[in-house]
C-alpha positions as CSV (number, residue, x, y, z in Angstrom):
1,X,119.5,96.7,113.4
2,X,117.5,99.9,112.4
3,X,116.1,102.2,114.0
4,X,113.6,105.3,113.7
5,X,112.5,108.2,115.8
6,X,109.7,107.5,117.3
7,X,107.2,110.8,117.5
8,X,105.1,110.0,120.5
9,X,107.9,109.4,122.8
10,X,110.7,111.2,121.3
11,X,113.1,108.3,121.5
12,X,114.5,105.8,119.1
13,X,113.2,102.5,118.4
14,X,114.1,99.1,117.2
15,X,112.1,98.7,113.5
16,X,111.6,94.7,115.0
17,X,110.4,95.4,118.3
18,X,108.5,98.8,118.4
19,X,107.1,99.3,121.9
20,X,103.0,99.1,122.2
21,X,102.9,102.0,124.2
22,X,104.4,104.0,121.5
23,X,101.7,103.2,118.7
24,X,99.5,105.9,117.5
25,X,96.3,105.8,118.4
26,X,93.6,104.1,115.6
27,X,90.4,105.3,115.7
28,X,87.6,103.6,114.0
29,X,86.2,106.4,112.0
30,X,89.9,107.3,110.3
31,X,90.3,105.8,106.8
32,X,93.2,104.0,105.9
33,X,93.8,106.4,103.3
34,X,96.7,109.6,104.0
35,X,93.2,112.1,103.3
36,X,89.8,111.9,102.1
37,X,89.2,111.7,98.3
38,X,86.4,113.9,97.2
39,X,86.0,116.0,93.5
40,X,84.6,119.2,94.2
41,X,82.4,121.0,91.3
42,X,84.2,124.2,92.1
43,X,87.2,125.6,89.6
44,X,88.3,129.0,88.2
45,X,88.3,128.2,84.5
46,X,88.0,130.2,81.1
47,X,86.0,128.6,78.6
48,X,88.0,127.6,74.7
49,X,84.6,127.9,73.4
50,X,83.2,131.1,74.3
51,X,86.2,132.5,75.8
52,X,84.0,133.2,79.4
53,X,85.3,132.7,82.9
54,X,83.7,129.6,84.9
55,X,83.3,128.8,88.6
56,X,81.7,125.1,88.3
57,X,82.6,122.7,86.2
58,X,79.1,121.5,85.4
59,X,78.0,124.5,84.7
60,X,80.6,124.6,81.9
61,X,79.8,121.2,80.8
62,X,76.0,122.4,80.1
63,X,77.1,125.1,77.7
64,X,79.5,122.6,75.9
65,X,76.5,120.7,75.8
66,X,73.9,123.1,74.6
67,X,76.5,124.1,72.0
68,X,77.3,120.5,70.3
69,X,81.0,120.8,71.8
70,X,83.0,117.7,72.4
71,X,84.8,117.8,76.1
72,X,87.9,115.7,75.5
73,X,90.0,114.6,78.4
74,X,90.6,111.2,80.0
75,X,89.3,109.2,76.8
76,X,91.6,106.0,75.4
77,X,93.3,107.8,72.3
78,X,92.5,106.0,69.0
79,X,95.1,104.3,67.2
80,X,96.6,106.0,64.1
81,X,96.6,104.3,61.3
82,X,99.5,104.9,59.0
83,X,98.5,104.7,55.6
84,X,100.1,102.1,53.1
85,X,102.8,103.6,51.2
86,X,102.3,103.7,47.2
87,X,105.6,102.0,45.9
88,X,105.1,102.0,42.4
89,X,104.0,105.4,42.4
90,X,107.2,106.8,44.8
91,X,109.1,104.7,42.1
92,X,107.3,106.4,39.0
93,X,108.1,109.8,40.5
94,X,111.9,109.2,41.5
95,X,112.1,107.4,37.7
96,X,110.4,110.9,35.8
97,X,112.9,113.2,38.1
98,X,115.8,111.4,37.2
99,X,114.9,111.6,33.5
100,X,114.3,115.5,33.1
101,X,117.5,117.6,32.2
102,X,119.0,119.4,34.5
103,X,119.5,123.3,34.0
């Protein structure tokens, strides 16, 4: 069977039958996420456009903005498309190399 240290007790328990008493306390309030997810508006950044340092991010935003700039980041890429390749003009190349003299 396995077994892991349990840090409330400070012994070692069966993975199957973990003692009750030994369970960390749940409290209502605590998320079932590790932390709390939050975006904060503050960030130390200097500016491709105007090449001036930036403490918030929407403050940079409103002089991309005000400016016509395009902020690119998390969008869905386009697809390339790969233009068709011109045969009978690759041919008519190769065709008038291999007929000039060579030097």
């Amino acid at each position: 069977m396995k077994q892991r240290y349990c840090r409330v007790c400070g012994g070692w328990h069966e993975l199957d039958a973990w003692p009750h008493n030994c369970m960390p306390e749940q409290t209502a309030a605590r998320s079932s996420l590790p932390a709390p997810h939050f975006v904060t508006d503050t960030i130390e950044i200097r500016s491709m456009h105007d090449g001036k340092m930036y403490t918030s991010k929407s403050k940079l935003r409103g002089e991309y903005r005000a400016h016509g700039v395009e902020e690119i980041g998390n969008e869905k890429p386009q697809p390339i498309v790969k233009p068709k390749a011109d045969r009978k003009g690759i041919r008519k190349a190769l065709k008038d190399a291999y007929q000039q003299p060579s030097a």
